[in-house]
MIDOSE-1310 file (N, C-alpha, C; in nm, 2 decimals, decimal comma, always signed):
residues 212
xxxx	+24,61/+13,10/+12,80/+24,68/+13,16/+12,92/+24,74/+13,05/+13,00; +24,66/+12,93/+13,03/+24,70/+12,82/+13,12/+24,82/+12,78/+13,05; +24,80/+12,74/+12,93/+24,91/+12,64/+12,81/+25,06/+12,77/+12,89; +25,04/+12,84/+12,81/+25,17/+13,02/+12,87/+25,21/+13,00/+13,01
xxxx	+25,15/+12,98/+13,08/+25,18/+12,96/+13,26/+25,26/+12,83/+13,27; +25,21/+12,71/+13,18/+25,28/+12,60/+13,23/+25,41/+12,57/+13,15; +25,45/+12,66/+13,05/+25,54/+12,68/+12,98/+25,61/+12,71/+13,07; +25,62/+12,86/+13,17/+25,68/+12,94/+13,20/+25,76/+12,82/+13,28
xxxx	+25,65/+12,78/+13,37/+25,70/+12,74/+13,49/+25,81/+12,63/+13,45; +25,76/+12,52/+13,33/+25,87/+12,42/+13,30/+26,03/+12,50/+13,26; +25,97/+12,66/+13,22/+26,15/+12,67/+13,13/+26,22/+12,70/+13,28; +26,08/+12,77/+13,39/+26,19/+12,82/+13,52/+26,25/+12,69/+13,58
xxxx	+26,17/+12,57/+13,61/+26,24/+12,43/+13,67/+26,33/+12,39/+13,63; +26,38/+12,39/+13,50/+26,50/+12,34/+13,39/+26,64/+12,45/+13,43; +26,57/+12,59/+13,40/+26,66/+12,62/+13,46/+26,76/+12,66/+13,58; +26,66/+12,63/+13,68/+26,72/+12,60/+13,85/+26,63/+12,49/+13,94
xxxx	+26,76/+12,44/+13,95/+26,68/+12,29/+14,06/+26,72/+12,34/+14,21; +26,61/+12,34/+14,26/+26,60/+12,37/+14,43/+26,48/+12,31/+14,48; +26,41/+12,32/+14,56/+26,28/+12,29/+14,66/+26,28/+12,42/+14,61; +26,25/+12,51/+14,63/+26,16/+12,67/+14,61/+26,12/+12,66/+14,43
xxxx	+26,24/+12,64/+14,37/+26,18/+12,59/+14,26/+26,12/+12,46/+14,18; +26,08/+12,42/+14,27/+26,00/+12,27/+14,29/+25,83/+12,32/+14,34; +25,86/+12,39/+14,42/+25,76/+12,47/+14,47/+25,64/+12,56/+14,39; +25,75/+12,62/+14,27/+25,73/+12,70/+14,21/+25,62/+12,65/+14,06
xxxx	+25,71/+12,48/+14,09/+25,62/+12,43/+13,96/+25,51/+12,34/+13,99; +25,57/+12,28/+14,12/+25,42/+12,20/+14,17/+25,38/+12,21/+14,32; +25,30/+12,32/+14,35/+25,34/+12,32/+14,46/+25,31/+12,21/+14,59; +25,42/+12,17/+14,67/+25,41/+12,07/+14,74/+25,49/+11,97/+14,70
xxxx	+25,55/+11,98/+14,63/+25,66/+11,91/+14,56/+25,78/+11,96/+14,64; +25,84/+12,10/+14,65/+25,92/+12,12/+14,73/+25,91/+12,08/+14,87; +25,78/+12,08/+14,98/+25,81/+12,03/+15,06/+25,83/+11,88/+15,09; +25,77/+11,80/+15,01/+25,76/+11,64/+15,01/+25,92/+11,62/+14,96
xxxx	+25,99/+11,71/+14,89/+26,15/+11,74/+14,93/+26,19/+11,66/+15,04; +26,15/+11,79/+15,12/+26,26/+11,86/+15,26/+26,13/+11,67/+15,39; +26,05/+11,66/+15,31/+26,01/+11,53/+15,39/+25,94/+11,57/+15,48; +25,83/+11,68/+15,45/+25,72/+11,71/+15,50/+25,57/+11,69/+15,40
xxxx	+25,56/+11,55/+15,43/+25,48/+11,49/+15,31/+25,33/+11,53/+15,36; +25,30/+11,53/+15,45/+25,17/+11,61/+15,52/+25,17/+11,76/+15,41; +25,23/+11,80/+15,44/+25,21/+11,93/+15,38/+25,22/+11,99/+15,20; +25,31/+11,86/+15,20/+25,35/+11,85/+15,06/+25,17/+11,83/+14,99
xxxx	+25,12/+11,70/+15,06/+25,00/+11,67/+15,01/+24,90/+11,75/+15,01; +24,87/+11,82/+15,07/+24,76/+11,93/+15,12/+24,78/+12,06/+14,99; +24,93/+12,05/+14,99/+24,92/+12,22/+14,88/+24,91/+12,17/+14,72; +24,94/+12,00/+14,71/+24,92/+11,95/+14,61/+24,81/+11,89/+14,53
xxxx	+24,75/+11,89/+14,65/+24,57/+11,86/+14,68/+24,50/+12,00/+14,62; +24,57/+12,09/+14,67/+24,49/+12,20/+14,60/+24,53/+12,26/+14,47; +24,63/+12,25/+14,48/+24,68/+12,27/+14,31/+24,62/+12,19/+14,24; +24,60/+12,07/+14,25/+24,48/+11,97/+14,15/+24,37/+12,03/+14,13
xxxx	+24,32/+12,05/+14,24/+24,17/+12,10/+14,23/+24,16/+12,24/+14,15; +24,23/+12,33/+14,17/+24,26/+12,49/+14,12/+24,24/+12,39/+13,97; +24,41/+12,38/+13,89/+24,38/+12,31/+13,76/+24,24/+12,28/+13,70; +24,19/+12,16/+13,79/+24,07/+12,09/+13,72/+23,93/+12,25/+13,69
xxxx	+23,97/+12,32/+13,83/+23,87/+12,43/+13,82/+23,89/+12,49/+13,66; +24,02/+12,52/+13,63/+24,07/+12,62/+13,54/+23,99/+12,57/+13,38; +24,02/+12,44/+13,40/+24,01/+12,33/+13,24/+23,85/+12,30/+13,27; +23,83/+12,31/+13,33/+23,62/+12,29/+13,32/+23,60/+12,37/+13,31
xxxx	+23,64/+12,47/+13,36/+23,53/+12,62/+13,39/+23,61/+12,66/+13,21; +23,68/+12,66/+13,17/+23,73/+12,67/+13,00/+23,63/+12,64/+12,94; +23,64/+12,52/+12,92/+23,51/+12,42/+12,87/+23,38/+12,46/+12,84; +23,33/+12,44/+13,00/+23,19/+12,45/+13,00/+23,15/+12,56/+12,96
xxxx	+23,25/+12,72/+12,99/+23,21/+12,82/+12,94/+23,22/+12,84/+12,79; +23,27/+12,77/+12,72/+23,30/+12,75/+12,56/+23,14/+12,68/+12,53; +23,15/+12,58/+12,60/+23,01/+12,49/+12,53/+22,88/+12,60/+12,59; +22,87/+12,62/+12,71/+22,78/+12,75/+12,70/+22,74/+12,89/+12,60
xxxx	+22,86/+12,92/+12,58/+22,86/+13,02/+12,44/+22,82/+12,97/+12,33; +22,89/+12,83/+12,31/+22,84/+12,76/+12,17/+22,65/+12,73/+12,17; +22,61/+12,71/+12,30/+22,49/+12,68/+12,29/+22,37/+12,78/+12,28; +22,44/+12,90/+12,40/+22,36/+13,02/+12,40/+22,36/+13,09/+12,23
xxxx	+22,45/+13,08/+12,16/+22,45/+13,17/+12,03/+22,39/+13,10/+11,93; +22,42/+12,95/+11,92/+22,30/+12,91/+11,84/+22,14/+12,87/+11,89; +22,11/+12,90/+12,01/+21,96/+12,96/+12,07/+21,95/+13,04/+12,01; +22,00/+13,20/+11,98/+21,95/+13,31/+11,99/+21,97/+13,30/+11,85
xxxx	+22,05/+13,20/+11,75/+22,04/+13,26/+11,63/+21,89/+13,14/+11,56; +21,87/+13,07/+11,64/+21,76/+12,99/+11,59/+21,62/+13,03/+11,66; +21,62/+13,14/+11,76/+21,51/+13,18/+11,81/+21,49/+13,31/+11,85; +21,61/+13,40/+11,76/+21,59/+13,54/+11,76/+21,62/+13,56/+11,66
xxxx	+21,71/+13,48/+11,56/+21,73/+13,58/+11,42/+21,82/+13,62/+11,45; +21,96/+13,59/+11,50/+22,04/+13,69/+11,55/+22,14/+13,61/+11,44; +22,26/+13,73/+11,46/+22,39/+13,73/+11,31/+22,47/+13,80/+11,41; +22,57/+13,68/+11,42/+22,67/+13,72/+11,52/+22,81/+13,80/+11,47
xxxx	+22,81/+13,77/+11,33/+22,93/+13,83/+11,27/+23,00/+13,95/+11,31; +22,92/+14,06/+11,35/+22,99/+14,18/+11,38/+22,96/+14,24/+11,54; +22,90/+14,14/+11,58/+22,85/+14,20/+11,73/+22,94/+14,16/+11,81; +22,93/+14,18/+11,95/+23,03/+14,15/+12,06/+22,96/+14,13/+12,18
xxxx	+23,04/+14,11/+12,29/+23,00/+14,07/+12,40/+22,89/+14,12/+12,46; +22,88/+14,27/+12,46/+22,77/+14,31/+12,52/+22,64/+14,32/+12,43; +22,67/+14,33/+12,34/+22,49/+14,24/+12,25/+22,46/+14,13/+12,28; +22,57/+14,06/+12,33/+22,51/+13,91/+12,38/+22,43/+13,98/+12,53
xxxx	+22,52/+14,08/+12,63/+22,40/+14,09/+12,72/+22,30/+14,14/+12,69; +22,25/+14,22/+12,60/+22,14/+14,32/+12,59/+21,98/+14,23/+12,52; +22,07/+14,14/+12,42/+21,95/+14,10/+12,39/+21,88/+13,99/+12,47; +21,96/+13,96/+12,57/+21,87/+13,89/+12,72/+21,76/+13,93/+12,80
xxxx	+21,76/+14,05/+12,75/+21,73/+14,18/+12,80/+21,58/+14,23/+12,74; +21,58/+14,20/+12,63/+21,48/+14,30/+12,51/+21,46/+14,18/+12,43; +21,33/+14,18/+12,40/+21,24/+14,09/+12,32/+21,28/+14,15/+12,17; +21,31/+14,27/+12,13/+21,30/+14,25/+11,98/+21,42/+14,40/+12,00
xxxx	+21,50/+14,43/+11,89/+21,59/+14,55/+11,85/+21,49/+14,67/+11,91; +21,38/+14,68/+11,85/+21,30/+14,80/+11,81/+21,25/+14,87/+11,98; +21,22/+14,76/+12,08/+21,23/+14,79/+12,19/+21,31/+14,83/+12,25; +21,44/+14,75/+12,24/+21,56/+14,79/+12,31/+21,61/+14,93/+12,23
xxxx	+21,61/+14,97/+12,12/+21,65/+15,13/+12,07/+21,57/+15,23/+12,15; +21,38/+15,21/+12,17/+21,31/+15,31/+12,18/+21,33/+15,30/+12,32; +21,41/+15,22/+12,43/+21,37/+15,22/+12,54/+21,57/+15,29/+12,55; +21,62/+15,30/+12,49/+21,75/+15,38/+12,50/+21,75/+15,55/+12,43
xxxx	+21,63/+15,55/+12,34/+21,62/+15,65/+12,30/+21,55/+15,75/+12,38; +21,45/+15,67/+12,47/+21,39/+15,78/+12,62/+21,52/+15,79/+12,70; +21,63/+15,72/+12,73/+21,70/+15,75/+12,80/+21,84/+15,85/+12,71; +21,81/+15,93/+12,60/+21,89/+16,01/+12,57/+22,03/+15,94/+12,49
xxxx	+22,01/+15,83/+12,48/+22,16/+15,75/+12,44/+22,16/+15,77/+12,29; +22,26/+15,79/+12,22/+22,30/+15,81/+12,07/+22,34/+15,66/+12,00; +22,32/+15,65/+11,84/+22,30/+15,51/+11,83/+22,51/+15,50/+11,80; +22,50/+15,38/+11,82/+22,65/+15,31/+11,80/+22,68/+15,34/+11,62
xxxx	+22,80/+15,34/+11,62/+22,88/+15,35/+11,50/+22,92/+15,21/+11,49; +22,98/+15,24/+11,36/+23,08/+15,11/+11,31/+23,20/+15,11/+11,26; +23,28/+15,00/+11,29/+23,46/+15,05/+11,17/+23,43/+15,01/+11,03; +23,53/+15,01/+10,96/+23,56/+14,98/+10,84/+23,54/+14,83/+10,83
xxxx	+23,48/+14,78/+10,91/+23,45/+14,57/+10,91/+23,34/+14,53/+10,97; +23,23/+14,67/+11,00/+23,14/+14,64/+11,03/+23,07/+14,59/+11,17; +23,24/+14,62/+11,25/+23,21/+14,59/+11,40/+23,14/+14,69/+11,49; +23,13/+14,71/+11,56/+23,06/+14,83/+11,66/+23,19/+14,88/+11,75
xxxx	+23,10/+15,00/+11,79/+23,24/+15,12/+11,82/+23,16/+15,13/+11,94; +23,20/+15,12/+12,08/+23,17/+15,09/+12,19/+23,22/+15,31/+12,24; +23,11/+15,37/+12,23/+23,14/+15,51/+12,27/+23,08/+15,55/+12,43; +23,11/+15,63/+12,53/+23,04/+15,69/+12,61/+22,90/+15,75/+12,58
xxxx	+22,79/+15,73/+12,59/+22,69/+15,82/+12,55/+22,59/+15,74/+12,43; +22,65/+15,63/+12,39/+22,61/+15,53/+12,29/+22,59/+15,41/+12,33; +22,48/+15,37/+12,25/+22,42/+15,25/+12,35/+22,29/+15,18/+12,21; +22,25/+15,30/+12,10/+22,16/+15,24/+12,01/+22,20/+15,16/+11,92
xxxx	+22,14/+15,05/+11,90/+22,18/+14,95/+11,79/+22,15/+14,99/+11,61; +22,28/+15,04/+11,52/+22,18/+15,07/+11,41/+22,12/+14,97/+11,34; +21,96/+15,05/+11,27/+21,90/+14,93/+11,25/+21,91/+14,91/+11,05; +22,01/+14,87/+11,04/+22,09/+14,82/+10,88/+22,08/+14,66/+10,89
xxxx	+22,01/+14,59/+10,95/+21,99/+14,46/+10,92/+22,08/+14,38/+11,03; +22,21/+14,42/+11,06/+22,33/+14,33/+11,12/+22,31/+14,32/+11,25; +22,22/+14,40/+11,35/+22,22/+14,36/+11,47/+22,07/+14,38/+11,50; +21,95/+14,30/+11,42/+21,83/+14,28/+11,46/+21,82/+14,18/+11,54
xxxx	+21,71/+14,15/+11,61/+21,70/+14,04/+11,67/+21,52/+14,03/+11,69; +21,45/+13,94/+11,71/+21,34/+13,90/+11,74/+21,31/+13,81/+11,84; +21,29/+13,82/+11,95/+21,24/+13,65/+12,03/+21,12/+13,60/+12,03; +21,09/+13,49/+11,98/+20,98/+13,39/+11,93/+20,88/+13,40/+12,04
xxxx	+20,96/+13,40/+12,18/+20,89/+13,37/+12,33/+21,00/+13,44/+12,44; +20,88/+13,47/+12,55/+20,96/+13,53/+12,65/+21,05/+13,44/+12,71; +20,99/+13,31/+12,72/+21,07/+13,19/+12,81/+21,16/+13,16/+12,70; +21,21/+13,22/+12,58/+21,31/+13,11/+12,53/+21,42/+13,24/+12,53
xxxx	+21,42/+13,35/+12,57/+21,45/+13,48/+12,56/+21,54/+13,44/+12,74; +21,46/+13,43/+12,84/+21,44/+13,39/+12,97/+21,56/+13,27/+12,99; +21,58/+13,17/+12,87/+21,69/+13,06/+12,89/+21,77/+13,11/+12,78; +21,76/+13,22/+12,74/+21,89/+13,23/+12,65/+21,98/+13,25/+12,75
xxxx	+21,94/+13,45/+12,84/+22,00/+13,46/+12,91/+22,04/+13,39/+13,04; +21,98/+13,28/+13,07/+22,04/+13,17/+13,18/+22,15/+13,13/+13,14; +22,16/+13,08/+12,96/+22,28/+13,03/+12,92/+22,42/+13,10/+12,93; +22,39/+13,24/+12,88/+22,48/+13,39/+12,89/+22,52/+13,36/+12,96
xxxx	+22,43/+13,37/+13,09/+22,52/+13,40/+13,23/+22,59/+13,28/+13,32; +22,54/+13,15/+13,25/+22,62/+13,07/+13,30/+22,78/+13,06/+13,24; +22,76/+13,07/+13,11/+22,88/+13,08/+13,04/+22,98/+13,20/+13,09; +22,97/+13,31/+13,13/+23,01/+13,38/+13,24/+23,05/+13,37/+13,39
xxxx	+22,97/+13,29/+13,41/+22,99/+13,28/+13,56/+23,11/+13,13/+13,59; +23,08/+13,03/+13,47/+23,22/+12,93/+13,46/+23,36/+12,98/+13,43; +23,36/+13,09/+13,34/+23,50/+13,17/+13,25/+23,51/+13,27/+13,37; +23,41/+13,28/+13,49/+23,47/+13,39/+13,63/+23,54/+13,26/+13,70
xxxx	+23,48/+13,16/+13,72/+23,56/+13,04/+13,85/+23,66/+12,99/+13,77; +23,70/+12,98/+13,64/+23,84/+12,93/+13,58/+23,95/+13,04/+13,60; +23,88/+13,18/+13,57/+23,98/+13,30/+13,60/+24,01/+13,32/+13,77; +23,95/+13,31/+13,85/+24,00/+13,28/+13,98/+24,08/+13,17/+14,01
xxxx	+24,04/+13,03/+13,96/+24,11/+12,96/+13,97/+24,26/+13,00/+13,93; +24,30/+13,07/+13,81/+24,39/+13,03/+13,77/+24,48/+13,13/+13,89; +24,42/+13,30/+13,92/+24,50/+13,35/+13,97/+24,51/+13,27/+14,16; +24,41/+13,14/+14,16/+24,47/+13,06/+14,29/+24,57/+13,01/+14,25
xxxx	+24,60/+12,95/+14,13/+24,70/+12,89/+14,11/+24,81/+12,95/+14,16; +24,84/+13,09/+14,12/+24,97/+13,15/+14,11/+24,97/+13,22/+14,30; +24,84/+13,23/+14,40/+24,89/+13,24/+14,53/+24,90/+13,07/+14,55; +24,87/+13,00/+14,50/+24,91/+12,82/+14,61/+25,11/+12,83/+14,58
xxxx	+25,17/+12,87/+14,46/+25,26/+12,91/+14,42/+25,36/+12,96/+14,59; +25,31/+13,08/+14,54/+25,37/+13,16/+14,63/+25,38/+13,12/+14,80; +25,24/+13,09/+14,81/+25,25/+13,04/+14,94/+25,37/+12,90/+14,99; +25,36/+12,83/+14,89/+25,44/+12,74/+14,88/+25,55/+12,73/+14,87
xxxx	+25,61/+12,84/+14,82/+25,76/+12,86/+14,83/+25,79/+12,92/+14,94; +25,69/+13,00/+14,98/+25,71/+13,09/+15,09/+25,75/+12,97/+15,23; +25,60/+12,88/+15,24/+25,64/+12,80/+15,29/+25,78/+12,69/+15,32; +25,86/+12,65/+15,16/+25,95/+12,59/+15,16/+26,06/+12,65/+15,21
xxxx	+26,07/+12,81/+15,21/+26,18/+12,88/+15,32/+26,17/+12,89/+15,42; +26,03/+12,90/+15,50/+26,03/+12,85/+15,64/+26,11/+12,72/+15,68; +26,05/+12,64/+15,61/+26,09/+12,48/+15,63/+26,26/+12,49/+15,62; +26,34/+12,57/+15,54/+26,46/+12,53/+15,55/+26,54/+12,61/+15,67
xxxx	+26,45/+12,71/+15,66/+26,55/+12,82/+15,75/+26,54/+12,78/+15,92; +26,39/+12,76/+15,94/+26,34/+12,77/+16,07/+26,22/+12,64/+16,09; +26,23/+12,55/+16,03/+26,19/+12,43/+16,06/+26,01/+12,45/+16,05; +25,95/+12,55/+16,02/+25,85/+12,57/+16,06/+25,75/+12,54/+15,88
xxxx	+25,60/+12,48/+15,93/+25,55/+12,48/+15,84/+25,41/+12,55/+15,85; +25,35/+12,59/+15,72/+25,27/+12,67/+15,69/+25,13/+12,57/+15,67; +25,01/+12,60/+15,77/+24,90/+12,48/+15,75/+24,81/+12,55/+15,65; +24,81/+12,44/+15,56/+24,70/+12,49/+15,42/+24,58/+12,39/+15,46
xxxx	+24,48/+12,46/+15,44/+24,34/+12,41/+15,47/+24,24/+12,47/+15,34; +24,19/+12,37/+15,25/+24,17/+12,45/+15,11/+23,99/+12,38/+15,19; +23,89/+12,43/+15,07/+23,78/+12,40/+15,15/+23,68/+12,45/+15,01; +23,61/+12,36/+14,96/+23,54/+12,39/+14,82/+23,37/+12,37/+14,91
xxxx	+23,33/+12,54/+14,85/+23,16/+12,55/+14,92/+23,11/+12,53/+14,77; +22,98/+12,47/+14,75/+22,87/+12,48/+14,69/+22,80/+12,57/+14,70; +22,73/+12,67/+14,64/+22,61/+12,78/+14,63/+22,54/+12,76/+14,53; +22,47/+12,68/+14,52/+22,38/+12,68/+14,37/+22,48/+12,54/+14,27
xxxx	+22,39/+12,51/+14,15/+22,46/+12,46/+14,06/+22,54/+12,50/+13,96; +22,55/+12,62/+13,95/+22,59/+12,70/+13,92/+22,69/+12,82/+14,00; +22,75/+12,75/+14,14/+22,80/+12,86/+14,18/+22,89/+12,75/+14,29; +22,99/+12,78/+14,25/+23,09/+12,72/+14,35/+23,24/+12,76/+14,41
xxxx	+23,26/+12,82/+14,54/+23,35/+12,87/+14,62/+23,44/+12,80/+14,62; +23,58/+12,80/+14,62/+23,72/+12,76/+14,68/+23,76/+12,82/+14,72; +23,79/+12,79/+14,89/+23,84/+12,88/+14,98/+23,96/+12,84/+15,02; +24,13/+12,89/+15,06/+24,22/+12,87/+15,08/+24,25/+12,92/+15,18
xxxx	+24,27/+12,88/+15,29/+24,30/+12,91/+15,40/+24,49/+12,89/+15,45; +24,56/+13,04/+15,48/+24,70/+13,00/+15,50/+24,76/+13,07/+15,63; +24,68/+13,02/+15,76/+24,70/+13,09/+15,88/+24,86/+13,11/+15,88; +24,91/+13,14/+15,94/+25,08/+13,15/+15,96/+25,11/+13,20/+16,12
């Protein structure tokens, strides 16, 4: 999706040269134009930062997945071939298949189907894993069960701050241009105040502030 976005933006610059479309590709580039280099630097300060969010949080949540799934295949027996996302949450959940069926079978749930490739058919009402060998699972230990799902969810929670990031990308954008027609029409500029909180090691806020 990032590669797609930065395509767009290079074919839009090529094909019209202005500050708004300068704006459009980096933002803060249009104002450092019109020779509002204060401002220019602040929206281009955060557009670095957004990026870097977007290409780490990619990353890390790739190397997370890659780590979490060979845990669970070297300490639960698990065969990822036809499963999907939400078996990765469930079995974070349940120490062995046989639990997690009989603890969906008190709750009335019907077992899951399959297609013609052996994938799972995600139904309302359906929630049981069939048990044909392809989606067993075992965990050796509760604590290795306990850091699978830490891994899960961090690999989630990096692929949530890259997907924010990216949709900051596209308001630093807007604000930016928005800003560069203030600046031409009416002299006025828009103060960007970006502001990165910590919550955890795993948990980190970018906040973008665009009083007007």
């Amino acid at each position: 999706m990032s590669r797609f976005f930065i395509l767009i933006l290079i074919v839009v610059s090529m094909a019209f040269s202005s500050t708004r479309t300068k704006s459009l590709l980096f933002p803060g580039w249009g104002e450092s134009s019109l020779n509002q280099n204060s401002h220019g630097q602040k929206l281009m300060a955060v557009d670095i930062i957004l990026w870097l969010t977007v290409f780490n949080g990619k990353n890390l949540s790739k190397n997370y997945e890659f780590d979490y799934r060979a845990f669970a295949s070297e300490h639960a027996g698990v065969d990822w071939i036809h499963t999907d996302y939400l078996f990765a949450v469930d079995i974070g959940y349940y120490d062995d298949l046989n639990t997690y069926n009989n603890t969906k079978a008190r709750e009335r749930s019907l077992e899951l189907e399959t297609d013609l490739t052996g994938g799972l058919i995600r139904e309302y009402g359906h929630a049981m894993y069939p048990e044909n060998g392809k989606f067993e699972w075992e965990w050796d230990s509760d604590s290795n069960r306990k850091s699978y799902k830490d891994m899960r969810i961090s690999s989630a929670n990096w692929d949530k701050y890259a997907n924010f990031a990216i949709a900051g990308l596209l308001v630093n954008r807007v604000i930016s241009v928005i800003n560069v027609i203030y600046l031409e029409k009416r002299g006025v500029a828009i103060s960007i105040q970006p502001q990165i909180i910590s919550k955890g090691i795993n948990d980190l806020e970018l906040r973008l502030s665009y009083p007007f």
